[in-house]
LOTI-901809 format. One line per 8 residues: number of its first residue (from 1); for each residue z, y, x of C-alpha. Coordinates in nm, 2 decimals, padded with zeros to 4 digits, m for minus. Example, Ala and Ser with C-alpha at 12.3 -4.5 7.8 and 13.67 -1.06 7.14 Angstrom:
BEGIN
1	00.78/m00.45/01.23 ~ 00.71/m00.11/01.37
//
This chain:
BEGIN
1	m04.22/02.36/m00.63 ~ m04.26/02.28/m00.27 ~ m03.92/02.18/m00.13 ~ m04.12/02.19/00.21 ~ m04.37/02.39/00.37 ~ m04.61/02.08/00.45 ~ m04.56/02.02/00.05 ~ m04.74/02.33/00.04
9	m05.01/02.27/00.28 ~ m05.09/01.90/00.12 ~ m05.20/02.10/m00.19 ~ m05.39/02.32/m00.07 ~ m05.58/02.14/00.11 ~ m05.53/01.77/00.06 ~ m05.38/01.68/00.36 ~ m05.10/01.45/00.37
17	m04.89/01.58/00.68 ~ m04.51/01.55/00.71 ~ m04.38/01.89/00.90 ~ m03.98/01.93/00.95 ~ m03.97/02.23/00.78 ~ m03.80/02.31/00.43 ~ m03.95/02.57/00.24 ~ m03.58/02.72/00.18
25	m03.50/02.72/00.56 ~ m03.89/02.88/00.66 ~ m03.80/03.18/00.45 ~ m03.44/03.23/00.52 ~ m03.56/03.24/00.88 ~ m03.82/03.51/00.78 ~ m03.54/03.73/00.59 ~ m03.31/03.72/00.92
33	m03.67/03.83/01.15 ~ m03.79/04.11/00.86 ~ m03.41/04.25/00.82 ~ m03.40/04.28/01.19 ~ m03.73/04.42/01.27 ~ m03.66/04.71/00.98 ~ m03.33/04.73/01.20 ~ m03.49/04.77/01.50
41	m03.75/05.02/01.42 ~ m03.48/05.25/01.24 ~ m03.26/05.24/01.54 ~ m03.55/05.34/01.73 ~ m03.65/05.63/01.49 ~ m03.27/05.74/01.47 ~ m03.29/05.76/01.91 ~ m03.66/05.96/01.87
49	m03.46/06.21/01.64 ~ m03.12/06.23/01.87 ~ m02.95/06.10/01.59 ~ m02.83/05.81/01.86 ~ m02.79/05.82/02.21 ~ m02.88/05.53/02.52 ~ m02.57/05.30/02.63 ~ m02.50/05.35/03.02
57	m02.34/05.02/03.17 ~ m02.29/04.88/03.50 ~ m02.47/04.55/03.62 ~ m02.38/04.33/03.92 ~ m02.74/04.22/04.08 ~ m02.81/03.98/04.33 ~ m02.53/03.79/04.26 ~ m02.49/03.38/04.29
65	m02.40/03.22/03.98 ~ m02.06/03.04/03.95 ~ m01.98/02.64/03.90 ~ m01.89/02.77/03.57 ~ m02.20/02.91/03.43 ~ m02.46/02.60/03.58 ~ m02.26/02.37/03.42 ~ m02.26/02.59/03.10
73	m02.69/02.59/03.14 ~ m02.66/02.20/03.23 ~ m02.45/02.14/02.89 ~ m02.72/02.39/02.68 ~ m03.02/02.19/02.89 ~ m02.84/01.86/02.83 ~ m02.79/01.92/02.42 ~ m03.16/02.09/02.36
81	m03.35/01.77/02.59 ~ m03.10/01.53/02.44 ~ m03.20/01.57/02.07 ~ m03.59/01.80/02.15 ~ m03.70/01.45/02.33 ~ m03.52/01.24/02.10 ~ m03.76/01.35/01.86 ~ m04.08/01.11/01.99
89	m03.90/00.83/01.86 ~ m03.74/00.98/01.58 ~ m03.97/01.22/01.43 ~ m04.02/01.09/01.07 ~ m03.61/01.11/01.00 ~ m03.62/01.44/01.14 ~ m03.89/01.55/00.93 ~ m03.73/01.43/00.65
97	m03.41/01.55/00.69 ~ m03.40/01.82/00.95 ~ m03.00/01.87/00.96 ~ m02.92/01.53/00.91 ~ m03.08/01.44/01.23 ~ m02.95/01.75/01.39 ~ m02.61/01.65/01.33 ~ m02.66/01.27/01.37
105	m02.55/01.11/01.73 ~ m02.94/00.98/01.76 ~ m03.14/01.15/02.04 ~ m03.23/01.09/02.40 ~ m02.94/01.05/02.64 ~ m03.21/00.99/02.95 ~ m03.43/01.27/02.85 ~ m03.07/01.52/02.74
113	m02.97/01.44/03.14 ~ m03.33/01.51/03.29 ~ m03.35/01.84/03.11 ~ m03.06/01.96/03.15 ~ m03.08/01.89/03.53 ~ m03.40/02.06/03.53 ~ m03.25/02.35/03.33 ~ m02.98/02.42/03.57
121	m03.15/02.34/03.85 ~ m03.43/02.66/03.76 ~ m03.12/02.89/03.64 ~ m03.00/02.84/04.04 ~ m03.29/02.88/04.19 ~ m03.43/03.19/03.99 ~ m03.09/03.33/04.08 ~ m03.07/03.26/04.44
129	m03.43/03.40/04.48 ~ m03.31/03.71/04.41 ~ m02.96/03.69/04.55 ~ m02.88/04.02/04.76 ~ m02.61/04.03/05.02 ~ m02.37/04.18/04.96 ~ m02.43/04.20/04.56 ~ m02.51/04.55/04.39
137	m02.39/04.77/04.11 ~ m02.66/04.93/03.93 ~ m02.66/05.15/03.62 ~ m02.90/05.05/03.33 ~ m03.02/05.21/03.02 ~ m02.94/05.02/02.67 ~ m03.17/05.18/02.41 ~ m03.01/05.17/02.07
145	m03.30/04.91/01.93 ~ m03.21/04.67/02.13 ~ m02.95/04.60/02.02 ~ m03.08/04.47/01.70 ~ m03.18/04.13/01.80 ~ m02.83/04.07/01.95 ~ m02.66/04.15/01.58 ~ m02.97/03.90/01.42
153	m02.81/03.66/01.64 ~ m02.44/03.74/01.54 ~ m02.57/03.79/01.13 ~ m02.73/03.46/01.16 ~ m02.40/03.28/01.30 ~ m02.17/03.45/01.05 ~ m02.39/03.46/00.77 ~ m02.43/03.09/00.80
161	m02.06/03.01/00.86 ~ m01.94/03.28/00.59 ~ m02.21/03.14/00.30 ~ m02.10/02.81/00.38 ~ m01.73/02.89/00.32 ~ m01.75/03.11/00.02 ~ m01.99/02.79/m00.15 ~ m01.69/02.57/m00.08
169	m01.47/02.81/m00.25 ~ m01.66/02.79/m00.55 ~ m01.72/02.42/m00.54 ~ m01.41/02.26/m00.41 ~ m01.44/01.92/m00.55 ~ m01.76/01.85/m00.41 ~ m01.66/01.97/m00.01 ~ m01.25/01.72/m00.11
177	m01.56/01.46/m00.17 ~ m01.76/01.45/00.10 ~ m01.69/01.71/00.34 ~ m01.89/01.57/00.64 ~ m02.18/01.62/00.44 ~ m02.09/01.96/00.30 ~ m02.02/02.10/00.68 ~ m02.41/01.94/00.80
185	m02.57/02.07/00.47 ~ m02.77/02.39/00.47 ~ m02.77/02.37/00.11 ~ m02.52/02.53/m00.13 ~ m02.54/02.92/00.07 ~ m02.30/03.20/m00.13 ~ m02.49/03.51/m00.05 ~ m02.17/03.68/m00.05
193	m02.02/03.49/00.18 ~ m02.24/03.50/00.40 ~ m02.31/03.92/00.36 ~ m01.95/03.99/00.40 ~ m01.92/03.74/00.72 ~ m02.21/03.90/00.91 ~ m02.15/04.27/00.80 ~ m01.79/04.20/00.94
201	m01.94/04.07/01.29 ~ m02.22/04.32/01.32 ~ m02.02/04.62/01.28 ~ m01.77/04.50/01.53 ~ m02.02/04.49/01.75 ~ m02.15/04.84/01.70 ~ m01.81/04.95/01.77 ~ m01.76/04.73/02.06
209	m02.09/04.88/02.25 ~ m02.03/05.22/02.06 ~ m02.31/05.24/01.88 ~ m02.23/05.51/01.57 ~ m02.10/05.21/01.28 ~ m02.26/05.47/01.01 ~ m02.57/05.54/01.15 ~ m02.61/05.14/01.23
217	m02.45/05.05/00.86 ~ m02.74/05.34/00.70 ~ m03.02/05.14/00.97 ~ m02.91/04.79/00.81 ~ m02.95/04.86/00.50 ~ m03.34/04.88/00.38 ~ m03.33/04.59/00.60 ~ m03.03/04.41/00.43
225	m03.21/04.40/00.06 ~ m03.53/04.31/00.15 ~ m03.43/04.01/00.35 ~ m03.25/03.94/00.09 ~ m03.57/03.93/m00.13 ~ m03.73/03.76/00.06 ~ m03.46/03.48/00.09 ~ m03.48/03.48/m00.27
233	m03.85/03.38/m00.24 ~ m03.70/03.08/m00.05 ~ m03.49/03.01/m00.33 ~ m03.77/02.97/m00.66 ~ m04.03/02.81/m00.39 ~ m03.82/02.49/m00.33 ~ m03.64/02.49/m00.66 ~ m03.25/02.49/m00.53
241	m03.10/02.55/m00.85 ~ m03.07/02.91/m00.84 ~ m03.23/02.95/m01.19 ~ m03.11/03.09/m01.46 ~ m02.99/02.99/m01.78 ~ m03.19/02.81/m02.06 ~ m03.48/03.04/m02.20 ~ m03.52/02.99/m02.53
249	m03.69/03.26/m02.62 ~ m04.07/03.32/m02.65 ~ m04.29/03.57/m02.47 ~ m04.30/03.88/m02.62 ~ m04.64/04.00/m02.65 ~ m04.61/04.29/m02.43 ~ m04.57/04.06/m02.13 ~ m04.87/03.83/m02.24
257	m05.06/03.94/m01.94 ~ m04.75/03.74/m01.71 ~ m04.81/03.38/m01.63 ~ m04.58/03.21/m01.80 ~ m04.36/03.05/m01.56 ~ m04.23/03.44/m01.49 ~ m04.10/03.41/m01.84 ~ m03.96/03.04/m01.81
265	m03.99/02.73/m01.60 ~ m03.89/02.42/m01.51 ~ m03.88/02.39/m01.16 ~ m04.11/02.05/m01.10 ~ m04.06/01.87/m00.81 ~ m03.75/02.12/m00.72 ~ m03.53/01.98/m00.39 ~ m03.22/01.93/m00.61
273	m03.36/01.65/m00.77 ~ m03.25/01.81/m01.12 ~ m03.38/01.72/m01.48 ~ m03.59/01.42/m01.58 ~ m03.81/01.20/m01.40 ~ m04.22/01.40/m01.41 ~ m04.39/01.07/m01.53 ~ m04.65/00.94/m01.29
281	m04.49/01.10/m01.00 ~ m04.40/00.89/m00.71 ~ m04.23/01.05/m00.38 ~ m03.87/01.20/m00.28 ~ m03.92/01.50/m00.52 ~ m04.03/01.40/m00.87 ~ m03.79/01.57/m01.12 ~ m03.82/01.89/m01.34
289	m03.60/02.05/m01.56 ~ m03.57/01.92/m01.92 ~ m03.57/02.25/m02.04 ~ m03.72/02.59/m01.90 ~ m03.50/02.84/m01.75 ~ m03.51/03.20/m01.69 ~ m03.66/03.21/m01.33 ~ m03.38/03.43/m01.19
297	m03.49/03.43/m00.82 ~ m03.81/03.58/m00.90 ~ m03.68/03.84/m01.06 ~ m03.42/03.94/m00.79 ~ m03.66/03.94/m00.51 ~ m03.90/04.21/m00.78 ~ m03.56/04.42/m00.83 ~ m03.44/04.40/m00.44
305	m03.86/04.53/m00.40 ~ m03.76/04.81/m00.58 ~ m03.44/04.86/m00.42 ~ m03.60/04.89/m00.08 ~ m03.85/05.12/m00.21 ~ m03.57/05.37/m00.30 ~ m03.39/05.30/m00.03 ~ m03.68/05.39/00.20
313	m03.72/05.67/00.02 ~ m03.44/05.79/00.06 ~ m03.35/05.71/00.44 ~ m03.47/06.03/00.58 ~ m03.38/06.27/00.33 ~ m03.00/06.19/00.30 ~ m02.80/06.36/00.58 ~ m02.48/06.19/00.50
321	m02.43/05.92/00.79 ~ m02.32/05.59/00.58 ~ m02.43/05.71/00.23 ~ m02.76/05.52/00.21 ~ m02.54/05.26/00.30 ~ m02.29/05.34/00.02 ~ m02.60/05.36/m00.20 ~ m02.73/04.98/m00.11
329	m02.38/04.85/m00.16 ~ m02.41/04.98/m00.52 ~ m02.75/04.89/m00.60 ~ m02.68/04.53/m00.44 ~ m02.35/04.55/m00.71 ~ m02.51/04.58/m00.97 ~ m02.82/04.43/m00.93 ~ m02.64/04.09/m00.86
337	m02.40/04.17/m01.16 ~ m02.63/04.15/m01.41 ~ m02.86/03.89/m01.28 ~ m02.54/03.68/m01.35 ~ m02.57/03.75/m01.73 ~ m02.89/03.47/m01.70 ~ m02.82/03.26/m01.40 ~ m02.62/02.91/m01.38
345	m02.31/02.97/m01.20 ~ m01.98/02.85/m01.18 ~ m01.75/03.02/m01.39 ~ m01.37/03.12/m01.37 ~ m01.07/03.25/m01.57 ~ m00.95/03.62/m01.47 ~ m00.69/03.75/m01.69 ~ m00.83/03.63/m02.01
353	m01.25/03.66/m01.93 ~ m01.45/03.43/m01.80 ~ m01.63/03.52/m01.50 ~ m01.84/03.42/m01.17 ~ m01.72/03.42/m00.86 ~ m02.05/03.70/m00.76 ~ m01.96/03.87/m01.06 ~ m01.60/03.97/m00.90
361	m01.77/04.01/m00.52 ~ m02.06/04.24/m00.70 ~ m01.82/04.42/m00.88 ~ m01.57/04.53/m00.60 ~ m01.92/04.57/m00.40 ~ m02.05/04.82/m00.60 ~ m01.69/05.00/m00.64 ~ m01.67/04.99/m00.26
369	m02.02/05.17/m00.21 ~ m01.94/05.45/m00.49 ~ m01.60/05.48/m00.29 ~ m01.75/05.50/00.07 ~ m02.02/05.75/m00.11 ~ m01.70/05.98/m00.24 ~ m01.53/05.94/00.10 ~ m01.83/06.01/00.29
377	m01.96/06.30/00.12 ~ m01.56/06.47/00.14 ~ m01.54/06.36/00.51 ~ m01.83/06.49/00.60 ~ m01.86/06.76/00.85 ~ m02.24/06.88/00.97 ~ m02.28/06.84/01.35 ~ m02.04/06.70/01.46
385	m02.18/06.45/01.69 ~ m02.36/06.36/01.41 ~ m02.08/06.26/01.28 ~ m02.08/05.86/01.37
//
């Protein structure tokens, strides 16, 4: 396991650097970029085929900024120098512990009030340059792509903020016994959450700048699964107790020509700390699992590979606006509901069973993409705007 990505980078090449980046966080970062770059190039196909149309909307130019907004770009300056220059003197906590740091009240109150003088002082005089007397109103053209890295930004907030808050859910004694730490964390991330959260915000958005929500829900999703994949990636590289159950089983011989920590692993060195003490090892990481498990986040991002294949598949050939979309809902349902049958989890009492808390979400998941399919399919009426 390489909780970090310099962890990595130390043995390959036997270097012993210290970079402030955790494996996890490098390729949740990658998942939001991929699942927004699949959503911008479908936007832009859906515009090529007049499946979307441009936004029209009215700018001011030449306009001075207001008290309001320099003070705004002194505050951003004055937060970004205050802990960015902070860092000369306190790079080895920061590369240890990223969010701690972030969240700490060390940094560089001198340097926070030089940038962020410097900040608004540039955001003045770019605007005055151009100031033009009297102002303007002028019409510009919003293509449909680009309004993809605006919704990363808002999936990113209310992924973050929704995963955070479903994880608490689940785990309620552990945010009652520490919540300061459980609001700085980054670990302990309900997908879930954090799906329903950003889904919720994005297609606000859509509506808000009247983008069609179907078209933009059918554009998400190739994007949506394989980020998710990809996050997943995240997830068995730095060992944070997403794995499965304990595999007790032994290869069959069909799959002899798998390595056999596809089959069952222990997750050394894994950034939970989890398991027993790997004798010899010295270091912030040095535990593995007593037993192997079932390494369940390799196998979703290999199931979401092939969900994206059919999914991309599919994208051009179904005329329905919002079915793929339907479709990914169900796929996402059930692959998540079985991946449950061999993953750690905690588990509740519903009506008798016992159950996970991603077990219920999959489940009304999937029933809510076979219902939009039905209601799509009924509702459907052929040129009609293309029906957005």
């Amino acid at each position: 396991m390489y909780p970090k990505l310099s962890d990595l980078i130390n043995d390959l090449f036997g270097t012993d650097i210290n970079l402030p980046i955790q494996s996890y966080g490098f390729f949740l970062a990658l998942a939001f970029l991929t699942g927004a770059f699949i959503l911008y190039k479908e936007l832009e196909r859906k515009e090529k085929e007049g499946i979307l149309e441009c936004e029209t909307k009215t700018i001011i130019k030449g306009k001075l900024p207001t008290v309001s907004e320099t003070i705004l770009n002194f505050v951003i300056g004055l937060l970004i120098g205050w802990k960015m220059i902070g860092l000369f003197w306190n790079y080895s906590a920061f590369a240890n512990d990223p969010q701690e740091y972030l969240f700490s009240g060390e940094g560089s109150w001198i340097g926070g009030i030089i940038f962020g003088a410097a900040y608004a002082g540039y955001f003045y005089y770019s605007k005055n340059k151009n100031k033009l007397v009297p102002p303007i109103e002028e019409k510009v053209v919003v293509h449909p792509k680009e309004h993809a890295w605006p919704i990363l930004f808002i999936a990113v907030i209310g992924g973050i903020v929704g995963a955070k808050v479903f994880h608490w859910f689940e785990n309620w004694d552990e945010f009652i016994n520490d919540p300061i730490g459980a609001l700085i964390s980054f670990s302990g991330l309900t997908f879930y959450g954090g799906l329903i959260v950003a889904f919720t915000a994005a297609t606000y958005y859509g509506y808000k700048h009247k983008i069609g929500v179907k078209q933009l829900l059918d554009a998400a999703a190739p994007g949506l699964i394989i980020a998710y994949g990809i996050g997943r990636i995240g997830c068995q590289v730095a060992g944070d107790g997403d794995w499965g159950i304990v595999n007790t089983h032994v290869k069959p011989g069909w799959l002899s020509f798998l390595p056999d920590w596809m089959w069952a692993y222990t997750y050394p060195h894994n950034i939970m700390n989890d398991g027993v003490l790997i004798p010899g090892c010295s270091g912030p990481h040095c535990y593995e699992l007593a037993e192997a498990v079932f390494p369940t986040p390799f196998y979703e991002t290999m199931m979401t590979i092939l969900i994206f294949s059919i999914l991309w598949f599919l994208r051009k050939k179904i005329k329905i606006p919002g079915e793929l979309f339907a479709i990914y809902l169900m796929f996402n349902g059930l692959e998540r509901f079985f991946i449950e049958k061999i993953r750690i989890n905690n588990v509740f009492d519903l009506l008798g069973m016992r159950v996970t808390q991603a077990e219920i979400i999959s489940t009304i998941i999937f029933l809510s993409g076979l219902g939009l399919m039905i209601y799509f399919q009924k509702s459907y009426k052929p040129n009609a705007s293309h029906d957005k």
